[in-house]
C-alpha positions as CSV (number, residue, x, y, z in Angstrom):
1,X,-14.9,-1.3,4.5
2,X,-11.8,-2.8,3.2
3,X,-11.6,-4.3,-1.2
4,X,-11.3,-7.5,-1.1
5,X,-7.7,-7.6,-3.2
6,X,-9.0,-10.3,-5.8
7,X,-12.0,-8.7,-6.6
8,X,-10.2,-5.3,-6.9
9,X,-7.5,-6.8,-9.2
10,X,-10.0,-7.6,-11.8
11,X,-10.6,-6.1,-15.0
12,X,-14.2,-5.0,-16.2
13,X,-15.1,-5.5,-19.4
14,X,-18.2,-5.2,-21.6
15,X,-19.6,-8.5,-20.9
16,X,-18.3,-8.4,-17.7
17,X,-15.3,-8.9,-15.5
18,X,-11.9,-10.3,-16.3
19,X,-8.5,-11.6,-14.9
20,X,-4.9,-10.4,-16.4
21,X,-2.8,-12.9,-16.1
22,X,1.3,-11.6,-16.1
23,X,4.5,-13.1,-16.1
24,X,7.7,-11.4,-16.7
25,X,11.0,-12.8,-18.5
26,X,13.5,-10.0,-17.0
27,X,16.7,-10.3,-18.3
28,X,19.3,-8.6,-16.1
29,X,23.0,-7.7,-17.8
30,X,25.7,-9.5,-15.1
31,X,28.1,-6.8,-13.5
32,X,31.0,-8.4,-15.0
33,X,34.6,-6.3,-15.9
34,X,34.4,-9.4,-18.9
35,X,32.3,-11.5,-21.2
36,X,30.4,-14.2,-20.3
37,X,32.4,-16.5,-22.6
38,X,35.3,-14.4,-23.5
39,X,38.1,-12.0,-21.8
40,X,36.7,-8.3,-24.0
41,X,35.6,-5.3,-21.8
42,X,31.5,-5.0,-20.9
43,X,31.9,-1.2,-20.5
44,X,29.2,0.9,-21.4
45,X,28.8,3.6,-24.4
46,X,32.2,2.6,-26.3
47,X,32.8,3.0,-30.2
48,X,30.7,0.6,-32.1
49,X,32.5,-2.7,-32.2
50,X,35.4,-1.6,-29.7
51,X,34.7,-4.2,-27.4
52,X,34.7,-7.3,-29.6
53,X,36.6,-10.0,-29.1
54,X,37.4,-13.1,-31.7
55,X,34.7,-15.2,-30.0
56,X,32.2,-12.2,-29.5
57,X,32.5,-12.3,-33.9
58,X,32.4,-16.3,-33.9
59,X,35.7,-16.5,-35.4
60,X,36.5,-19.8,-37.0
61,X,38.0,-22.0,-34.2
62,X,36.9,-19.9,-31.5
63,X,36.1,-21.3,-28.3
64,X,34.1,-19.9,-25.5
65,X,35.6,-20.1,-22.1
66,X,33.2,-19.9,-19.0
67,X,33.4,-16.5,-17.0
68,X,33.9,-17.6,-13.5
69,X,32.7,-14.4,-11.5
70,X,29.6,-14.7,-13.9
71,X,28.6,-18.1,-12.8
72,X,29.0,-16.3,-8.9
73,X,27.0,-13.3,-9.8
74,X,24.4,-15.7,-10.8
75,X,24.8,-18.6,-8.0
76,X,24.4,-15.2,-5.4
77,X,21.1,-13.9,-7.2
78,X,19.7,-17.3,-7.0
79,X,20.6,-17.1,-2.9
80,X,19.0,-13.8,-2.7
81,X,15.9,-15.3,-4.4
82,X,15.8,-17.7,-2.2
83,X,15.6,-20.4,-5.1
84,X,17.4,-23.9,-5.3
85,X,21.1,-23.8,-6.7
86,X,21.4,-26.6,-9.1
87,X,24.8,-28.1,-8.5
88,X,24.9,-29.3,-12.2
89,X,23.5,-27.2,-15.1
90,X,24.3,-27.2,-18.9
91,X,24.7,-24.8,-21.9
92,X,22.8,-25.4,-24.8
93,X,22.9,-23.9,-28.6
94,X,19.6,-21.9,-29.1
95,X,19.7,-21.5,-33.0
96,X,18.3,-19.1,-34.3
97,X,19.2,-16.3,-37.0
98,X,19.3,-12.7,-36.5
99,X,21.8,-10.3,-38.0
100,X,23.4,-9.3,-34.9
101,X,24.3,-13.0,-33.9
102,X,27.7,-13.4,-35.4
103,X,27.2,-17.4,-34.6
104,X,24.0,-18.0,-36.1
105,X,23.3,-19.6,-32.1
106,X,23.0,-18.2,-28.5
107,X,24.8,-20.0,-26.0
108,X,21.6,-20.0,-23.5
109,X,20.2,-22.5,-21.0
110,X,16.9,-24.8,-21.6
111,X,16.4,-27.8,-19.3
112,X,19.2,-28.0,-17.1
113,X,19.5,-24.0,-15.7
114,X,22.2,-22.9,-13.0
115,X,19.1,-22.1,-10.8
116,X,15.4,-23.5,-10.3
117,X,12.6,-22.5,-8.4
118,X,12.7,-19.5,-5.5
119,X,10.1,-16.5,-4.6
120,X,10.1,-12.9,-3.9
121,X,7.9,-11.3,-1.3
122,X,6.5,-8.1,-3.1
123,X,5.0,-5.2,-0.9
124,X,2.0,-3.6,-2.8
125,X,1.3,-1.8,0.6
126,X,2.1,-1.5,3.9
127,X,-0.4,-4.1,4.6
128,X,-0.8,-5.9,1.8
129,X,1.9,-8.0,0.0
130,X,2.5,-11.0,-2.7
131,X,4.6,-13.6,-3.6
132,X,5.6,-14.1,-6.9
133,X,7.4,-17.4,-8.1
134,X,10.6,-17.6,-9.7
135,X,10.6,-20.7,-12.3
136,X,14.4,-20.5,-12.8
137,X,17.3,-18.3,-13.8
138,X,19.9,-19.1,-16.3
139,X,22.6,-17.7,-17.9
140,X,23.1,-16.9,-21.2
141,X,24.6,-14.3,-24.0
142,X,23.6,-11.0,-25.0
143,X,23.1,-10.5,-28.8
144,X,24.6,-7.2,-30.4
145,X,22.7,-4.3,-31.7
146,X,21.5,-3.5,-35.2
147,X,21.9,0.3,-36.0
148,X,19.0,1.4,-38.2
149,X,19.6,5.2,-38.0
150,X,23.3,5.6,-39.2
151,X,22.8,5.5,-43.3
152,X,20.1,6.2,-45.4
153,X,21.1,2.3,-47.5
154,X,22.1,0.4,-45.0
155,X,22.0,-1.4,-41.5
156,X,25.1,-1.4,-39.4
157,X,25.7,-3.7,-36.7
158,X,27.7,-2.8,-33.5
159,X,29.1,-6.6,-31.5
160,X,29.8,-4.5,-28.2
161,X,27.2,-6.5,-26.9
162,X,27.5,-9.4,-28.4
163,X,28.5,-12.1,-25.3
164,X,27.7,-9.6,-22.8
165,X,26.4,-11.9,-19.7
166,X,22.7,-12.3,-19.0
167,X,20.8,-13.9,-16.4
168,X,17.1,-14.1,-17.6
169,X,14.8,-14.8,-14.7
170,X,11.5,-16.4,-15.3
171,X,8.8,-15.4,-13.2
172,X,5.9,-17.6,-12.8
173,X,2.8,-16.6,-13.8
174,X,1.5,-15.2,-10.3
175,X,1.1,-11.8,-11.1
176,X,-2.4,-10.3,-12.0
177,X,-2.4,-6.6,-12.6
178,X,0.0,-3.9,-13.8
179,X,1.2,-2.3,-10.4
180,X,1.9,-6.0,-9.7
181,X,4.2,-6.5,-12.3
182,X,5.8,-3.5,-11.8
183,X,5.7,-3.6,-8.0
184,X,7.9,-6.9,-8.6
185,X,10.2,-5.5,-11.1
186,X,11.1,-3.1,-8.7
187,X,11.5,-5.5,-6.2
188,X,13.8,-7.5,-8.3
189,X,15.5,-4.7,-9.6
190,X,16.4,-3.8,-5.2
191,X,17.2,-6.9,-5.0
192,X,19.9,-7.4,-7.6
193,X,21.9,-3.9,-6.8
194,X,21.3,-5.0,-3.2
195,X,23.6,-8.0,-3.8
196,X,25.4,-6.8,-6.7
197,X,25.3,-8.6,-9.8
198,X,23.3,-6.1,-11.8
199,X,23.2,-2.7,-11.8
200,X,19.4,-2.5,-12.8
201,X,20.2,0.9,-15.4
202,X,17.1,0.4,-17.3
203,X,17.9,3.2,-19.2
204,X,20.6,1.7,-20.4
205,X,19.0,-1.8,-21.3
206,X,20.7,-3.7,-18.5
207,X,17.8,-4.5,-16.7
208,X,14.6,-5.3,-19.2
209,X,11.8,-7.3,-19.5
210,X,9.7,-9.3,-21.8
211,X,6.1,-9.5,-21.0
212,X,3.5,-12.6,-21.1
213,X,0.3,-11.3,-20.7
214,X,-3.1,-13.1,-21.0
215,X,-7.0,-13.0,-20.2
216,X,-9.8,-15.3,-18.5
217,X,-13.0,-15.2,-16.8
218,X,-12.5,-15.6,-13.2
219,X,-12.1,-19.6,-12.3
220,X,-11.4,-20.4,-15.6
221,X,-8.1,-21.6,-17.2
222,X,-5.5,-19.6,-18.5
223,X,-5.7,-18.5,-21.8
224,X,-3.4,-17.7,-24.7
225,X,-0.9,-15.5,-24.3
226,X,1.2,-13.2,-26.2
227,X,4.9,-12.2,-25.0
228,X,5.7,-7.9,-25.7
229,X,9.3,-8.1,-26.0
230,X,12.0,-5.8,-24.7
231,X,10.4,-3.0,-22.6
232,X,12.6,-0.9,-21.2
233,X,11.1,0.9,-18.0
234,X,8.9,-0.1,-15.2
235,X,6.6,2.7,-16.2
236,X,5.9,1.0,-20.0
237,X,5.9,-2.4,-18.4
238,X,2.7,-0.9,-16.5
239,X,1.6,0.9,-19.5
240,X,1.9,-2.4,-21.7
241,X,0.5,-4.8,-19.3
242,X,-2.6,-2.7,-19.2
243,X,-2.8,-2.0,-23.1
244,X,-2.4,-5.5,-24.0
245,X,-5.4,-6.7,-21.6
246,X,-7.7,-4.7,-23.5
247,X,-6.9,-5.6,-26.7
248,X,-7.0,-9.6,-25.8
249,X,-10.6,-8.6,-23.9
250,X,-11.7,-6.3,-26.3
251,X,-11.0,-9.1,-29.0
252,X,-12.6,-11.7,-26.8
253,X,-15.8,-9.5,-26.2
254,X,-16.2,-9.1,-29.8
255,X,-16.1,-12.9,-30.8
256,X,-12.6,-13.4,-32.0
257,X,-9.4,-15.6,-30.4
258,X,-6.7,-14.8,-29.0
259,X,-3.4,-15.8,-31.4
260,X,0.0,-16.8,-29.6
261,X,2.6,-14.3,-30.7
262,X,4.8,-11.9,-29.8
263,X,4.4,-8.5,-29.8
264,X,6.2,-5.3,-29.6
265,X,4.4,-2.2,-27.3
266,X,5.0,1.6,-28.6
267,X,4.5,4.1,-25.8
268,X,3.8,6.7,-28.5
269,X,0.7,5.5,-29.8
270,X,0.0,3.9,-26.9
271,X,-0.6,-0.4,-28.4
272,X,1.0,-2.9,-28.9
273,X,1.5,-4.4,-32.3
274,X,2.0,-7.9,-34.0
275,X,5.6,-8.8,-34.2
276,X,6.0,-12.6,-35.3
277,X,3.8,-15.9,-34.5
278,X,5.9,-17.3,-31.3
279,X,7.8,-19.7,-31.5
280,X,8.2,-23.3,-29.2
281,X,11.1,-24.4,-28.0
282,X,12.0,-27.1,-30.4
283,X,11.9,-24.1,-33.1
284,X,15.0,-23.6,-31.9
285,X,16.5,-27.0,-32.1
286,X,18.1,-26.9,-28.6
287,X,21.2,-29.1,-28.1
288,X,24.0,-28.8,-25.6
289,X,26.5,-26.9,-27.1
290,X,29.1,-29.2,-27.6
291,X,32.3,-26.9,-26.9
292,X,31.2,-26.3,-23.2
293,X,31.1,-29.2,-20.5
294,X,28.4,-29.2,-17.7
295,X,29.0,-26.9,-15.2
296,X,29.1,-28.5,-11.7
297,X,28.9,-26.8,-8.7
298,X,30.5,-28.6,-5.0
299,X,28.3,-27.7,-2.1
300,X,31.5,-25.9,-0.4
301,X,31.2,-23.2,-3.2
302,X,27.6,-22.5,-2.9
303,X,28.1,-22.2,0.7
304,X,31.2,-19.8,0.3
305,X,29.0,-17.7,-1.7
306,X,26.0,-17.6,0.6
307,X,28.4,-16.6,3.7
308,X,28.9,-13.3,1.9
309,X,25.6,-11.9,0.8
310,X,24.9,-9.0,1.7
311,X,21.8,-8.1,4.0
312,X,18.6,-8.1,1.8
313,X,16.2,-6.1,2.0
314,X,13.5,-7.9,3.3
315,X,15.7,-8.5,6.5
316,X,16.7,-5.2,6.6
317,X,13.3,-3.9,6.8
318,X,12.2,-5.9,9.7
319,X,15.6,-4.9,11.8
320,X,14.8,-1.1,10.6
321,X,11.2,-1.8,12.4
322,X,12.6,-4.0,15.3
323,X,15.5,-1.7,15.9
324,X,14.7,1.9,15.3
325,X,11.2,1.8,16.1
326,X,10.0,2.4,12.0
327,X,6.7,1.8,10.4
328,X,6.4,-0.5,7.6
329,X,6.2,2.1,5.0
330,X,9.2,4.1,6.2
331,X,11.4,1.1,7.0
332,X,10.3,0.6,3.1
333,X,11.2,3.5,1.3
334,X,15.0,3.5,3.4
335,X,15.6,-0.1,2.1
336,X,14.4,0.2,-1.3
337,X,18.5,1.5,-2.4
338,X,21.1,0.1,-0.2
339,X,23.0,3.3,-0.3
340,X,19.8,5.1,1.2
341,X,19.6,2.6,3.4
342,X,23.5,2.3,4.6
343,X,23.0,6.3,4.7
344,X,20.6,6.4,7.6
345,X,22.1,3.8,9.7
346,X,25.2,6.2,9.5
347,X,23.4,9.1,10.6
348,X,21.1,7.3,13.4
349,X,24.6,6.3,14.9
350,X,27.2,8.8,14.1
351,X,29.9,9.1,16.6
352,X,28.4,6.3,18.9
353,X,25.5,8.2,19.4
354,X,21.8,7.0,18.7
355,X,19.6,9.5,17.7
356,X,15.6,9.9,17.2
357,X,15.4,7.3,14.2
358,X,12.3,9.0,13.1
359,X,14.0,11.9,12.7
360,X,16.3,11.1,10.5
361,X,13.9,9.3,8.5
362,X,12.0,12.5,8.2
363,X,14.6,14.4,6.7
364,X,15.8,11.8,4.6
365,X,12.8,11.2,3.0
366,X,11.4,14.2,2.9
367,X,13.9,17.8,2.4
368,X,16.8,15.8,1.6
369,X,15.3,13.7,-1.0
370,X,12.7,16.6,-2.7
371,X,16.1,18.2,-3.3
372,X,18.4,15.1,-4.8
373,X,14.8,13.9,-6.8
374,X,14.8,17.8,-8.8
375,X,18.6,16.6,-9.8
376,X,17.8,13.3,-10.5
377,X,20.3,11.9,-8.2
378,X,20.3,9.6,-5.2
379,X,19.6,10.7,-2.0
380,X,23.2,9.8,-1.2
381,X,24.6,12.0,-3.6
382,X,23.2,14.9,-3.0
383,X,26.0,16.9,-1.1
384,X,25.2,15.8,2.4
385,X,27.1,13.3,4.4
386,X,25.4,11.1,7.2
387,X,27.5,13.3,9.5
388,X,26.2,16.7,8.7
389,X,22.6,15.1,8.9
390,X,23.1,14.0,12.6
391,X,24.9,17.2,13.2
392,X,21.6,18.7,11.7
393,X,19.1,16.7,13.9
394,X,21.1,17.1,16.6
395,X,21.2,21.0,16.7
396,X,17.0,20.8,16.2
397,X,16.8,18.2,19.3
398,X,19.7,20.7,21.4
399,X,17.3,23.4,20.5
400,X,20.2,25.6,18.7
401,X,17.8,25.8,15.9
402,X,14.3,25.2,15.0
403,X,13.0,23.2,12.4
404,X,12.6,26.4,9.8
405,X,16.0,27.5,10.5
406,X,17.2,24.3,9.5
407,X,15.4,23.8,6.2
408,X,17.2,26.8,5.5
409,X,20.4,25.9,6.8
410,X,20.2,22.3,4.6
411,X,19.4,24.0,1.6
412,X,23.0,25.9,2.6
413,X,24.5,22.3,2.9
414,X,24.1,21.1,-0.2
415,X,24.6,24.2,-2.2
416,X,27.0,26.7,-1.4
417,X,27.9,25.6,1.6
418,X,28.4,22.1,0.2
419,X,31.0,20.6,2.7
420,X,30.9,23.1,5.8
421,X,30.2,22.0,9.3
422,X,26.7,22.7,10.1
423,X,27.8,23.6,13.8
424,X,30.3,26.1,12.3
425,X,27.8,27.3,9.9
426,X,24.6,28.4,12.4
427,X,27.6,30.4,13.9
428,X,28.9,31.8,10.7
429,X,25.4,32.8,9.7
430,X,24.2,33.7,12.7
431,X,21.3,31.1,12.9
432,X,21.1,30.4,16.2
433,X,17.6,29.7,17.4
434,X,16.5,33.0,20.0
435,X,15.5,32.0,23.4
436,X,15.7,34.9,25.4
437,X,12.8,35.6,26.6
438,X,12.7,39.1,27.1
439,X,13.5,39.3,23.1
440,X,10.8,37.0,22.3
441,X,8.2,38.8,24.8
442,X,9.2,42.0,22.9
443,X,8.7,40.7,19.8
444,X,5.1,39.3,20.6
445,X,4.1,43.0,22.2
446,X,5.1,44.6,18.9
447,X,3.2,42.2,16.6
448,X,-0.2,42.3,19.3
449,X,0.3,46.1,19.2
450,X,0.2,46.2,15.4
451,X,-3.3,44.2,15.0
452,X,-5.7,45.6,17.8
453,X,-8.6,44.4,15.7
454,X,-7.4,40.7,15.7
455,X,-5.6,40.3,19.0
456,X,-9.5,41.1,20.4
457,X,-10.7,38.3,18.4
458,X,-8.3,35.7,19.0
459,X,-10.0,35.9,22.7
460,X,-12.8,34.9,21.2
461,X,-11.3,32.7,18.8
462,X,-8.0,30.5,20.0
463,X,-7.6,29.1,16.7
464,X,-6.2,32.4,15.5
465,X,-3.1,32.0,17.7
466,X,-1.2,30.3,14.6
467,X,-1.6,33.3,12.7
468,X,0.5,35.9,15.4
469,X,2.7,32.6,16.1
470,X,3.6,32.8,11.9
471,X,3.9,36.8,12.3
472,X,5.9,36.8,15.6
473,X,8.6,34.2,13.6
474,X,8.4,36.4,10.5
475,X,9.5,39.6,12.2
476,X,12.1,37.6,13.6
477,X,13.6,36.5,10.8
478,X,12.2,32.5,12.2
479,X,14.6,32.3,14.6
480,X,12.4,32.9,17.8
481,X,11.8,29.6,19.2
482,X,8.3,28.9,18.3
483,X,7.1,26.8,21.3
484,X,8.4,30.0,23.5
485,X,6.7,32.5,21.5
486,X,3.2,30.4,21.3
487,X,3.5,30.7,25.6
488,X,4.3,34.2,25.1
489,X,1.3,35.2,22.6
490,X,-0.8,33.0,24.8
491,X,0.4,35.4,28.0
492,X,-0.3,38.5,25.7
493,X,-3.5,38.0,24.5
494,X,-5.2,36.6,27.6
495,X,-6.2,33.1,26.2
């Protein structure tokens, strides 16, 4: 009998069950050579306060300048979410002070962002899947970073951040456990590398997330929420979702309220603690910033964009099931990185030729990617090319080799014998697959010869035939074919 998905979502509690409530602020660095407002570089992991420019440090007289492949980057995500482009959308002064905001201001969106409403479809399971609602996605500035570890006295602050290009995209509050948030992060996350404009490097705080996070009884109205700011990983977003909903029921079971705040989670200890009450949005005395004009969009640009997206992955995975015959999970797990994705379609069709799609699948998500996930590296960059991989299947469907001989011959691939011709290389190593009969009929007379006792039982007992099949291959170094020697052992024992 199949959980009904609501009822398995909820949350039990003392005093009974609950519902967690999510949505997700992810802000998502733009892949950008520039600024969002100036001409200095965005590069990653230079010396503190290389990358500044005069504006980045809110110079006297400095004015911003709009970066035009930024406004693309964010016009194409809002395409891939399927959300409406809004042809006219202004900049606004969010004032607020922090030490490493050289203007005392963000240059940020508020009423008028450069996209509104969309959706994501989010696959929690081959057969079960949500959509999530996008609110909007603006643009805005990155702050720089305040360096707390560098002197014993003092504070540093490093501006290579500072005007760094963010889209922040508001999710609507549709989310109601923790593999749902982070089943939609993920999602997202596909999405933007998919189409370009972020890389998703979490690890490197390009792609984060604040979290609003709340409790109610079923049926009843939302409650308060509280916001844990800036986590880092999918995995804490999970972890934080989950520890925040029992503090807020745990509070609520025990007679107290819920305050609106914002919070900061520590994956050490495991909570999430009080940061500052939040704030509203006219705390922040929004006006249009005064030094940028509305940003206006014609139709023919939009559309200019939109002929060039890439395909997402949502439509990829229903051509990958259409077309090559794929379930739902595998079609899944291919699309979920583009360059996985790209990777199999080159290997299914190398040189004109279509191949056994599952088959490829099969070693692409299982061998080849065991051995790229113990580098931590992507299945596409783990020494072998769609054209060995083809090559590989292709000598296992020939029946030049079996499917032992040709874990052994991938692990050659990408080690050693990183960049040699697999055809070449069964040659070289003498791996051809045996066949001859007479070799293999040999072979199983030697191995029924050597175990008396059991070849009497398996006449008895069929089920022992995998055992001589495994010692038959094993005295032949797994090169006799194994279908041949399974007719041969049936032959020699009489079963």
């Amino acid at each position: 009998m199949r959980t009904d998905p609501a009822k398995a979502r909820l949350v039990k509690g003392a005093t009974g069950d609950w519902e967690v409530i999510v949505g997700l602020e992810v802000h998502a660095q733009v892949t950008s050579r520039a600024k969002l407002f100036s001409g200095a570089s965005t590069a990653f992991g230079g010396e503190p306060n290389s990358h500044v420019s005069l504006i980045d440090a809110a110079m006297p007289g400095m004015l911003p300048v709009i970066n035009r492949e930024c406004v693309a980057q964010a016009v194409r995500t809002g395409l891939g979410l399927k959300a409406r482009i809004n042809h006219r959308s202004v900049f606004d002064r969010k004032n607020y002070f922090y030490p490493d905001l050289p203007q005392g201001y963000q240059i940020s969106q508020y009423k008028s962002p450069i996209v509104g409403e969309g959706e994501i479809q989010v696959d929690l399971t081959p057969e079960h899947s949500i959509k999530v609602g996008i609110e909007r996605l603006h643009l805005e500035q990155d702050a720089g970073k305040s360096l707390h570890d560098q002197s014993p006295t003092m504070s540093l602050v490093d501006l290579n951040r500072s005007g760094v290009a963010l889209m922040e995209i508001v999710s609507k509050p549709d989310m109601r456990s923790a593999d749902e948030a982070k089943a939609y992060v993920g999602k997202l996350r596909t999405i933007l590398r998919y189409i370009g404009s972020c890389d998703g490097d979490m690890e490197k705080g390009n792609l984060r997330a604040d979290v609003n996070v709340s409790v109610r009884r079923p049926g009843t109205p939302l409650g308060t929420r509280c916001e844990i700011k800036n986590v880092n990983s999918i995995r804490f977003i999970g972890q934080a979702i989950e520890t925040e909903a029992r503090r807020q029921i745990a509070t609520l079971e025990d007679g107290g309220t819920i305050e609106q705040e914002t919070r900061l989670f520590d994956p050490t200890r495991g909570e999430t603690r009080s940061m500052r009450s939040k704030e509203e949005a006219h705390d922040y005395r929004y006006f249009p910033d005064p030094d940028l004009l509305p940003l206006e969009l014609d139709p023919e640009y939009v559309d200019a964009l939109a002929a060039f997206l890439p395909e997402l992955p949502d439509a990829k995975k229903t051509r990958f099931m259409a077309e090559y015959g794929l379930s739902p999970y595998d079609a899944s797990v291919l699309v979920a990185e583009r360059e996985t994705a790209d990777f199999f379609e080159s290997a299914v069709n190398h040189d004109g030729m279509k191949r056994d799609a599952k088959a490829v699948a099969n070693w692409l998500m299982g061998d080849l990617a065991a051995h790229a996930n113990a580098q931590g590296i992507p299945v596409a960059e783990a020494g072998l090319s769609p054209a060995s991989l083809a090559t590989l299947v292709d000598l296992i469907a020939e029946g030049v080799i079996s499917g032992k001989i040709a874990k052994d011959l991938l692990v050659m691939l990408v080690g050693d014998d990183r960049g040699a011709e697999p055809r070449a290389l069964v040659e070289a190593r003498g791996l051809r697959q045996v066949t001859d009969a007479r070799v293999i009929d040999r072979a199983v007379d030697a191995v029924i010869a050597a175990n008396p006792d059991k070849a009497e039982q398996a006449k008895s007992k069929p089920g022992m035939l995998g055992w001589f099949v495994g010692q038959v291959m094993k005295s032949t170094g797994g090169k006799a074919n194994p279908q041949a020697v399974s007719e041969a052992l049936k032959r020699g024992l009489g079963i």
